[in-house]
Backbone bond lengths (Angstrom), bond angles and torsions (degrees), N, CA, C in turn:
res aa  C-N    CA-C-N  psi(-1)  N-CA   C-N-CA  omega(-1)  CA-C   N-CA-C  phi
1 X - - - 1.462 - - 1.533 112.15 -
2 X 1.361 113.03 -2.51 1.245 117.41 -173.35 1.921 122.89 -74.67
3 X 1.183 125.61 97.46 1.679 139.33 178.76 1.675 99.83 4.83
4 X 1.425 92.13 131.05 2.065 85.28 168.22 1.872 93.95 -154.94
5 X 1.022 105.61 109.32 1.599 110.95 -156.38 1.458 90.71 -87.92
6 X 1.194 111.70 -15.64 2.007 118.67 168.89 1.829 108.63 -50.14
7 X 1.027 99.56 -32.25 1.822 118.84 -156.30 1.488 99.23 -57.65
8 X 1.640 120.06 120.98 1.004 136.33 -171.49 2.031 86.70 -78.38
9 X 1.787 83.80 143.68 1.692 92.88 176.56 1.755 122.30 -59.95
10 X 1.085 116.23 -14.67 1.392 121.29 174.17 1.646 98.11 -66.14
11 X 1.535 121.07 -56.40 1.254 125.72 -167.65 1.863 115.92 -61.24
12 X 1.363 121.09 -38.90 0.700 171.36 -165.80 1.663 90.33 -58.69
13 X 1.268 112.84 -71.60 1.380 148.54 -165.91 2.049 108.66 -77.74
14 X 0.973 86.96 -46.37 1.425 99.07 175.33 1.421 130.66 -89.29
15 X 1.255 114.74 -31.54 1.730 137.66 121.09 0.912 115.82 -9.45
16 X 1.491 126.30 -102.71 1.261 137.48 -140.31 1.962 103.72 -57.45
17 X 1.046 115.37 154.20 1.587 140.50 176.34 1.694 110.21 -132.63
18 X 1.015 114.71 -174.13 1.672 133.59 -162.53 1.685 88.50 -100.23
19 X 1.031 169.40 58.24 1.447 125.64 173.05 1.437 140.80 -57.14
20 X 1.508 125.05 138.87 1.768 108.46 -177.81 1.231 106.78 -135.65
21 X 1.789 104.33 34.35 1.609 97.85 159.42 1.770 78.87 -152.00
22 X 1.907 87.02 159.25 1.209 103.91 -172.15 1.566 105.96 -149.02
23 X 1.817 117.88 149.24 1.283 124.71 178.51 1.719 102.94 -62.28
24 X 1.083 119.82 146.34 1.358 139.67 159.55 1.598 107.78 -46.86
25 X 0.786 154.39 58.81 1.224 163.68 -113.79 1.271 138.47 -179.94
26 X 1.659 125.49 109.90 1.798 104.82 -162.35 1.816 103.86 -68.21
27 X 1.409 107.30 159.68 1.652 100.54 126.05 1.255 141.14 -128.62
28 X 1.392 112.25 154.31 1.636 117.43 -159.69 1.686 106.58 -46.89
29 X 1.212 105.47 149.78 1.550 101.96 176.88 1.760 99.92 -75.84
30 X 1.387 123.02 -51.51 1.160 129.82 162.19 1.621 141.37 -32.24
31 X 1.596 90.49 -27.40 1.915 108.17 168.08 1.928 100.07 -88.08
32 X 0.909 120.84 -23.03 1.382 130.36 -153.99 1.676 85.31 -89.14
33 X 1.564 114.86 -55.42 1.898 120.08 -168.35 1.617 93.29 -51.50
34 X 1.431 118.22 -59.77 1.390 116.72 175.66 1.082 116.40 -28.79
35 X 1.504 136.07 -74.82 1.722 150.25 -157.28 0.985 91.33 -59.74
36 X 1.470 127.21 -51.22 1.712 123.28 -151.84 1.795 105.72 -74.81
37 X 1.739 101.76 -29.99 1.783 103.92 -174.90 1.007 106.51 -78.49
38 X 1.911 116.53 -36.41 1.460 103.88 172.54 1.951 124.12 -51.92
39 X 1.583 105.75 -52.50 1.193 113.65 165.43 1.400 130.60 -31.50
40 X 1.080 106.86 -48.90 1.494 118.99 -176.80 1.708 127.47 -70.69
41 X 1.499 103.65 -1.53 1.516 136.32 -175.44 1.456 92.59 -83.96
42 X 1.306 133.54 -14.99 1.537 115.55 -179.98 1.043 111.73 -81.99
43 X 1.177 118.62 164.12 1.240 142.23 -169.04 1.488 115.81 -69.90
44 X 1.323 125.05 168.99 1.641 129.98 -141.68 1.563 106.30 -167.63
45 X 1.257 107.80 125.21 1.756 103.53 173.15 1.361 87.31 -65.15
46 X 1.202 114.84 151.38 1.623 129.93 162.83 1.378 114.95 34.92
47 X 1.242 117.34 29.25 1.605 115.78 165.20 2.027 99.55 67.61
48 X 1.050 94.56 19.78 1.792 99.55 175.12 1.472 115.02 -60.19
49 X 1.516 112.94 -49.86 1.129 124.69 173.04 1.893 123.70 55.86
50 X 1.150 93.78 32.65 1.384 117.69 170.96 1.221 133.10 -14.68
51 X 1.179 119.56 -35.28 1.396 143.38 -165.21 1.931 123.59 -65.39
52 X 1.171 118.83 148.58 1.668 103.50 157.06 1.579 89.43 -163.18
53 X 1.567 97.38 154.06 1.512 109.57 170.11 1.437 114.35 -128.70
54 X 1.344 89.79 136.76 1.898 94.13 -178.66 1.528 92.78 -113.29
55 X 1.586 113.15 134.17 1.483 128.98 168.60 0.985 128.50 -108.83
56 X 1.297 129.40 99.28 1.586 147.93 -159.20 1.371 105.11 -96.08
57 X 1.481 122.45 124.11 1.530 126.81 154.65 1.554 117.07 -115.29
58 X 1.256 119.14 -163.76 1.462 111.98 149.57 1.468 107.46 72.06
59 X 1.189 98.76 -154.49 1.577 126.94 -173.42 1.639 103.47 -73.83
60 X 1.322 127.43 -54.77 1.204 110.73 168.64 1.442 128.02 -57.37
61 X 1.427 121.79 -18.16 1.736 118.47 173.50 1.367 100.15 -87.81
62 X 1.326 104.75 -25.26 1.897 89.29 170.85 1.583 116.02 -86.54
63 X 1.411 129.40 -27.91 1.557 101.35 147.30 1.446 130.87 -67.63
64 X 1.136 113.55 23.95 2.017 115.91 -172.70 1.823 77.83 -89.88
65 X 1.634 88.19 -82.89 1.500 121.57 176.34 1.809 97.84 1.86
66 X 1.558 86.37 -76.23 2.261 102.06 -159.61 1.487 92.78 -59.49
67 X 1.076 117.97 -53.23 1.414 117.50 -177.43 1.572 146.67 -32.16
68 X 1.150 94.50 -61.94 1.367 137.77 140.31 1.560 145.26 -0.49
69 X 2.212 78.23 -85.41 1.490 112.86 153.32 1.306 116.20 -67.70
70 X 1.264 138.51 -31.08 1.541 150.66 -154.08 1.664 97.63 -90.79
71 X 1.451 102.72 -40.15 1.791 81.74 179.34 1.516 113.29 -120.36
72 X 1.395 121.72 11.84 1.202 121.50 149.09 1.834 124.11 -72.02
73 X 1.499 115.83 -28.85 1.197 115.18 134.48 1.485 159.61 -58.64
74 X 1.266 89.28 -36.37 1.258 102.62 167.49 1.675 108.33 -78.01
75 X 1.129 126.29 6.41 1.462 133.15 -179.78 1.319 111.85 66.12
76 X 1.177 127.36 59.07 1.450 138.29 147.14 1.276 127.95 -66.46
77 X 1.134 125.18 147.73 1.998 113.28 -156.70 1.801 76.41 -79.94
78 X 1.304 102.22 -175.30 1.155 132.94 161.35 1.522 120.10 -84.52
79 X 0.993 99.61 121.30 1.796 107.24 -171.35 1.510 118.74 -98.73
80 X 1.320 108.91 -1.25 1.654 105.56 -161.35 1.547 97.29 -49.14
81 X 2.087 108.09 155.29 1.245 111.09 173.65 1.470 116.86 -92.69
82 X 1.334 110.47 -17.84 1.701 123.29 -153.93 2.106 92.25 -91.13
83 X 1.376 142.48 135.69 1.169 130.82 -139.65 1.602 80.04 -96.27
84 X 1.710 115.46 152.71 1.031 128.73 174.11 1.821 119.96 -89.07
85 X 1.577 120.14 -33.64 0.964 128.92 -152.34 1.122 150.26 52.75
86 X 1.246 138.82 -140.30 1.947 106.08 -177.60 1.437 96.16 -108.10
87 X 1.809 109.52 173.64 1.594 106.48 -169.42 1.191 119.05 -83.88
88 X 1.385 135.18 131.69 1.268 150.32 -177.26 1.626 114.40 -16.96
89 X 1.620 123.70 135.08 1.602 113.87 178.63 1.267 78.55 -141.03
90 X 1.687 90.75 -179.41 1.506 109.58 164.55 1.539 103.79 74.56
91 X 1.239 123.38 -147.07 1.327 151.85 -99.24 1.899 84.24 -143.31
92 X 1.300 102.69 -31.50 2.062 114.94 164.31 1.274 109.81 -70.12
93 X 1.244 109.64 -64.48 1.549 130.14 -165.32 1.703 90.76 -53.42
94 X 1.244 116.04 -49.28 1.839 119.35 176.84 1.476 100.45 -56.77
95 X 1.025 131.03 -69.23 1.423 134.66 -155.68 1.814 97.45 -61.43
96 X 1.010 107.77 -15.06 2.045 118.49 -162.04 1.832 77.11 -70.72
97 X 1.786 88.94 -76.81 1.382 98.39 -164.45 1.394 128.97 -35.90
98 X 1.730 109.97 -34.74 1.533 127.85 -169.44 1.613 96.90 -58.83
99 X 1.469 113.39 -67.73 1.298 91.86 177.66 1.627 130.42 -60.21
100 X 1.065 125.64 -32.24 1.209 121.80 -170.80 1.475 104.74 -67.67
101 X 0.960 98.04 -26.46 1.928 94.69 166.80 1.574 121.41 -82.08
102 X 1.393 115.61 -32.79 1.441 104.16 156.32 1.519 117.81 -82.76
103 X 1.425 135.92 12.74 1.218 106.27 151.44 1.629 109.50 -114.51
104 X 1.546 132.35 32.64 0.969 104.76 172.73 1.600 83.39 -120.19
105 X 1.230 132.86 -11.68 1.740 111.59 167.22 1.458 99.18 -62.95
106 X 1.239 132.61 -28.44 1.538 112.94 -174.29 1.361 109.93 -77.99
107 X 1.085 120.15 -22.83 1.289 114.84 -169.45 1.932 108.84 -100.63
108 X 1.057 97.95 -10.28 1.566 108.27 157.22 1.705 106.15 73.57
109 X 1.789 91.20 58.95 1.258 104.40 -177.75 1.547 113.91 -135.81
110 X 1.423 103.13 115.08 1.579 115.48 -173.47 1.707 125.02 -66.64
111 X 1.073 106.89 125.48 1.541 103.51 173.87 1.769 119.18 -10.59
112 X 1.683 103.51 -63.07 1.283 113.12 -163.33 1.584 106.21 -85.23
113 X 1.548 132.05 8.04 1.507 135.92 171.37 1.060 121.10 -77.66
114 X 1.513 124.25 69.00 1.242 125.02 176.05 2.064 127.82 -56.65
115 X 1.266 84.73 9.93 1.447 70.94 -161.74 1.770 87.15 -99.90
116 X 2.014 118.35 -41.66 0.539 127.47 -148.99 1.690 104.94 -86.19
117 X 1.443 108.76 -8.60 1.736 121.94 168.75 1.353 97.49 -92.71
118 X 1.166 159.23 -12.61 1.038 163.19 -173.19 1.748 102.31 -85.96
119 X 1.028 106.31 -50.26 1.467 112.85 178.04 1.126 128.31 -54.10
120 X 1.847 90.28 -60.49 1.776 111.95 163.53 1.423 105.17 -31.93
121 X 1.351 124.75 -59.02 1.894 130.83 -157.93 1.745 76.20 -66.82
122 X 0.637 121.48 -35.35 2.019 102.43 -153.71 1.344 100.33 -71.84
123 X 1.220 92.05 -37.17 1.888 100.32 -171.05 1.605 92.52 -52.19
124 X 1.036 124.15 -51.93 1.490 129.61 -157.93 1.958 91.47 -63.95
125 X 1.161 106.74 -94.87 1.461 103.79 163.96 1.416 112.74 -8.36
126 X 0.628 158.56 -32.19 1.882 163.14 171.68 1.303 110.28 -84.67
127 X 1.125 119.89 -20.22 1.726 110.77 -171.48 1.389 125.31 93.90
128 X 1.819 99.44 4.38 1.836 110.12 -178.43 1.695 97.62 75.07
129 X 1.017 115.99 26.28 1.684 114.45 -174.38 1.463 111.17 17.28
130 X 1.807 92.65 70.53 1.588 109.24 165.22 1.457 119.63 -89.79
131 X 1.496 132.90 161.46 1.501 112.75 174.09 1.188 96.70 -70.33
132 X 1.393 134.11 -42.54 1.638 112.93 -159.55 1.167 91.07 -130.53
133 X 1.512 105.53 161.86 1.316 123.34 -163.48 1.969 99.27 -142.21
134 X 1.296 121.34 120.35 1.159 130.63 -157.98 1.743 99.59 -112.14
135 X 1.883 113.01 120.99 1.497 106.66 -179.02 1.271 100.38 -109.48
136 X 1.225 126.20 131.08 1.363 148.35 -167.82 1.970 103.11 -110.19
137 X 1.596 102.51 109.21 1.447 106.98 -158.40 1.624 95.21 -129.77
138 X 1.629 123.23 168.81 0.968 120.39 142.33 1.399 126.31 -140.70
139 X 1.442 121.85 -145.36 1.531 114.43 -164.73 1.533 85.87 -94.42
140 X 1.131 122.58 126.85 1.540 135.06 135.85 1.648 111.37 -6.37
141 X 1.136 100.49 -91.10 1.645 117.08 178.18 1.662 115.36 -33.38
142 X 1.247 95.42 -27.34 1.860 81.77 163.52 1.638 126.35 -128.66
143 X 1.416 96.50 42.92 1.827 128.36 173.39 1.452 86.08 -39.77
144 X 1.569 125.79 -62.28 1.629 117.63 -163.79 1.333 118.30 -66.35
145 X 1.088 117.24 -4.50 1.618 106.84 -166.68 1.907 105.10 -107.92
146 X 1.273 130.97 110.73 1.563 146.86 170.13 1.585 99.06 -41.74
147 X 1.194 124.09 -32.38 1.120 116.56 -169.13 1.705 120.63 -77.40
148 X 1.592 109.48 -24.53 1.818 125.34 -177.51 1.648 82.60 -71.81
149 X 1.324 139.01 -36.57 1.629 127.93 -163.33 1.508 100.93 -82.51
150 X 1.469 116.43 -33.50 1.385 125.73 -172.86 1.700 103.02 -67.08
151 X 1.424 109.13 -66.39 1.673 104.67 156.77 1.266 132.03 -52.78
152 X 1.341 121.01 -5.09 1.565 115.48 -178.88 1.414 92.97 -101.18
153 X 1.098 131.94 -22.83 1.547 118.28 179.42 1.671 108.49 -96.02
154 X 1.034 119.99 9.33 1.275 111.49 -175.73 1.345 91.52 -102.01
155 X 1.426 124.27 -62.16 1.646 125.23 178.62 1.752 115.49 -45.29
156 X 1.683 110.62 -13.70 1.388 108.00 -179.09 1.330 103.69 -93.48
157 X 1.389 115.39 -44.81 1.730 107.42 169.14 1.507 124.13 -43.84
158 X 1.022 112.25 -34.94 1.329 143.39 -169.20 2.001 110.60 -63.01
159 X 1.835 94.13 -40.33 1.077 121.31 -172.16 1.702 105.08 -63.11
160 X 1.864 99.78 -62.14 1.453 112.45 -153.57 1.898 90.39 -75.39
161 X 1.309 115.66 -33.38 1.692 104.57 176.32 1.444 103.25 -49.41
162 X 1.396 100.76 -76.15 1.631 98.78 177.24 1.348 143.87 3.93
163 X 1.499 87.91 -72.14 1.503 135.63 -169.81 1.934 102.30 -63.80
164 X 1.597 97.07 -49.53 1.980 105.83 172.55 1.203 95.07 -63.16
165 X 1.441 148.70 -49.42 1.529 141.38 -138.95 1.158 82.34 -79.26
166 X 1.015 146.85 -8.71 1.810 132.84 -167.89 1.729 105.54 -128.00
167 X 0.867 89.07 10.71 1.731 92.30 -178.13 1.439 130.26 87.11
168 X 1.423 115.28 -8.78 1.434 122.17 -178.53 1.913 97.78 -86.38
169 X 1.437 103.92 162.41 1.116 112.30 -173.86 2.083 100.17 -125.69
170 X 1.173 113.22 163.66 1.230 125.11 -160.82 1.656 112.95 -142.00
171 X 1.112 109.58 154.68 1.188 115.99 174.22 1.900 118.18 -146.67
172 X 1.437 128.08 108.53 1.416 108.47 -150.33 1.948 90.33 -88.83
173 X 1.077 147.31 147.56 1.532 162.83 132.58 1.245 149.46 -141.73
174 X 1.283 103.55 154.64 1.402 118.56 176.93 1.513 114.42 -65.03
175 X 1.149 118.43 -44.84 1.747 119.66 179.32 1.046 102.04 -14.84
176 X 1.464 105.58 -82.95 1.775 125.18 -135.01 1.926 104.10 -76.21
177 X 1.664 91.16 11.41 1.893 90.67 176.47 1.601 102.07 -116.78
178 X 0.980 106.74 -22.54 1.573 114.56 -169.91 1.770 106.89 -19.94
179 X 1.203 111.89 -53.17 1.333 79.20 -158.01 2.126 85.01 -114.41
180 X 0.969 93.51 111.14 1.835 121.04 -172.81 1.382 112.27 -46.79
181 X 1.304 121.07 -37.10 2.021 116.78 -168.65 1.545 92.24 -98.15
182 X 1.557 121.29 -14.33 1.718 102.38 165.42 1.418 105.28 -62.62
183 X 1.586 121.00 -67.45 1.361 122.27 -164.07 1.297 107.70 -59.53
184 X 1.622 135.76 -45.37 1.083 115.04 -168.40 1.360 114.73 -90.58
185 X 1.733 127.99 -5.88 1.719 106.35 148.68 1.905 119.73 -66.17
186 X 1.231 126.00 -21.48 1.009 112.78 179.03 1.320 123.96 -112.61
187 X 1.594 126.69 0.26 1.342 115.74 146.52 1.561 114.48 -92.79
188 X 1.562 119.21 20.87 1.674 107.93 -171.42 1.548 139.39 44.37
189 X 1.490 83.53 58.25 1.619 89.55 -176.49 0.964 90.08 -125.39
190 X 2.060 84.09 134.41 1.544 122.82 -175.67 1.591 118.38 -59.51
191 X 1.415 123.63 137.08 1.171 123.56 175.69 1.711 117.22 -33.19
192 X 1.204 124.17 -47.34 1.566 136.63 -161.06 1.630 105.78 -94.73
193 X 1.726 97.30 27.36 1.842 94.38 157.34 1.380 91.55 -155.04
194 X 1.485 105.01 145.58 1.618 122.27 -155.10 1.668 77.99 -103.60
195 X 1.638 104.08 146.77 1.704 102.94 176.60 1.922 89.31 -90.35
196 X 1.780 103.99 163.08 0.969 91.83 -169.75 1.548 90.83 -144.30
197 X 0.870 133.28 -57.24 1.786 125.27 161.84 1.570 104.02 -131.68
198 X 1.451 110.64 -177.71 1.343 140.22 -156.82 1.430 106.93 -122.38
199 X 1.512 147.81 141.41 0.852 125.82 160.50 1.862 101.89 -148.26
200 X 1.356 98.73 119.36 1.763 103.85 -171.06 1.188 117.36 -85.69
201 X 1.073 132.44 152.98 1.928 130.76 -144.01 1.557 97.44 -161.28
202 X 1.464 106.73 129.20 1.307 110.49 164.46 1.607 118.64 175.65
203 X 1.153 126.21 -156.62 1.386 121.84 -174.93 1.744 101.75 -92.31
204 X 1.191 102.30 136.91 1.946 83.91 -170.50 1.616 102.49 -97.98
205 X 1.319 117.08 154.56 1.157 136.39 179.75 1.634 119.22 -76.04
206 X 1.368 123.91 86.68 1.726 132.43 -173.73 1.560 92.30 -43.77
207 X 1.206 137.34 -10.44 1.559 121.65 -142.63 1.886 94.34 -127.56
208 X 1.197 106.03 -27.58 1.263 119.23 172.17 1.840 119.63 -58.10
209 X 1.580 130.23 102.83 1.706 120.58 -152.35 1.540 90.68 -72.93
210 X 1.185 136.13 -67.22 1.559 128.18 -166.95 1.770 111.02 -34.78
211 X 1.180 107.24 -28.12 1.652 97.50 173.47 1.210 135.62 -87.18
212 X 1.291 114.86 25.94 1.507 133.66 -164.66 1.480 79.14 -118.31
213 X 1.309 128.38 -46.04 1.773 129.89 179.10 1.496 115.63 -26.45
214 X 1.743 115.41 117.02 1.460 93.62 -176.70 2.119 71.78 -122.69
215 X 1.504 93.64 150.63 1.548 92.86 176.95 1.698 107.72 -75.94
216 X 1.270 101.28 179.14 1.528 104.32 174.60 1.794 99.47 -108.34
217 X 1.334 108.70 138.70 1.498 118.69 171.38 1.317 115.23 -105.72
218 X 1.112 117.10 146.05 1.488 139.07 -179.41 1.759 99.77 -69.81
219 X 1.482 118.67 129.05 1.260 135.85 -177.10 1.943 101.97 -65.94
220 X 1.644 92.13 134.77 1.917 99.12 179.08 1.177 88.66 -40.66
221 X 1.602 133.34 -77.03 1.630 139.71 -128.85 1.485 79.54 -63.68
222 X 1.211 158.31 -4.26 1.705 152.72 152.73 1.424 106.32 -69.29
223 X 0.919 115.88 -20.06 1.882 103.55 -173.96 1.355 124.93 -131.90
224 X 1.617 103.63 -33.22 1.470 103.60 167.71 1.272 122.34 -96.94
225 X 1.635 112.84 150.80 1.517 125.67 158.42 1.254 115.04 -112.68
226 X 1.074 122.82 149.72 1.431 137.84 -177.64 1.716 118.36 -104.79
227 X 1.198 137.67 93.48 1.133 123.00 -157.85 1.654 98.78 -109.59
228 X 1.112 130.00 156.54 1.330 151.20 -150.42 1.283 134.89 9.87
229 X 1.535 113.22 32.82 1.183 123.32 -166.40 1.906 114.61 -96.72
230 X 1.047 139.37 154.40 1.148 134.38 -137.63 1.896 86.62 -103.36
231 X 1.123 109.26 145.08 1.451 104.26 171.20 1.348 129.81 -68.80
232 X 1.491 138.05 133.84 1.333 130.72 -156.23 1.714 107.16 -67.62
């Protein structure tokens, strides 16, 4: 898991995993300026460039964290700002489950362990107790347009590749935003950018079992068509 900035983008790409455990461990604010400039090299409808990231360590990700946890327990609705849509069926809802079943056999957690799936969710709610925790926002003013979400997820993919080429590991979610006026009183985000996902960053833990988890992907001959191309 260790950074190799040599690493051809195929490798790079084929590499990278989710991580949701991490070494106790700072990271440089200076390794972080890197990931984020590399990131920011993606591409943009019309050079709009929509995007901003606020990077939380410290004491302020640990009031996100307590916060968070405190009123998602206490049964607080869910606040996210960025729209969720309806809950996963089909052939999604399968692929949901697939992973969640390979990371709780790794983590050696039984169907009927409520205490120990219970935890799992918290972890998420917490940020996977990463040092830094990355908020991925945009401009308000262009809430209507599909395309600022289309660029905000491309510059975030962009992020967690990045982020592997250097050795840090990533995890992109919704958890650790869930409930919106915690994170945005304590990372200070301005009214006129809607938060829109989370993405947790840090040194990943070799010792940690869920990070050995690589998902399973759906085969090209499943997704692509080839239209007018001459047969080989």
């Amino acid at each position: 898991m260790s950074g190799n900035p040599d690493q051809t983008f195929a490798e790079v790409v084929r590499g990278r995993k989710s991580i949701r455990g991490y070494l106790d461990k700072p990271v440089p604010k200076a390794l972080i300026e890197e990931v984020i400039g590399l990131a920011m090299r993606s591409p943009t409808s019309m050079n709009t460039q929509p995007w901003h990231f606020h990077v939380i360590t410290g004491e302020p990700l640990d009031r996100i964290r307590k916060g968070n946890t405190d009123r998602i327990l206490a049964g607080e609705p869910d606040s996210r700002e960025f729209r969720r849509g309806e809950p996963f069926a089909g052939v999604h809802r399968e692929r949901q489950i697939e992973v969640a079943v390979q990371l709780f056999g790794a983590m050696g957690i039984e169907r009927d362990d409520k205490e120990k799936r219970q935890d799992w969710v918290l972890r998420g709610f917490r940020q996977f107790d990463a040092p830094v925790c990355v908020i991925v926002t945009f401009d308000r003013e262009l809430s209507g347009s599909d395309d600022t979400a289309f660029d905000c997820g491309a510059a975030t993919t962009a992020l967690v590749n990045a982020a592997w080429s250097r050795g840090l590991g990533c995890v992109i979610n919704s958890q650790g935003i869930m409930q919106s006026p915690v994170v945005r009183e304590h990372a200070g985000i301005p009214d006129e950018q809607v938060i829109m996902k989370a993405v947790a960053m840090g040194w990943p833990d070799p010792e940690f079992p869920a990070n050995s988890v690589y998902t399973n992907r759906k085969d090209p001959e499943d997704a692509v068509r080839f239209v007018g191309f001459e047969d080989d």
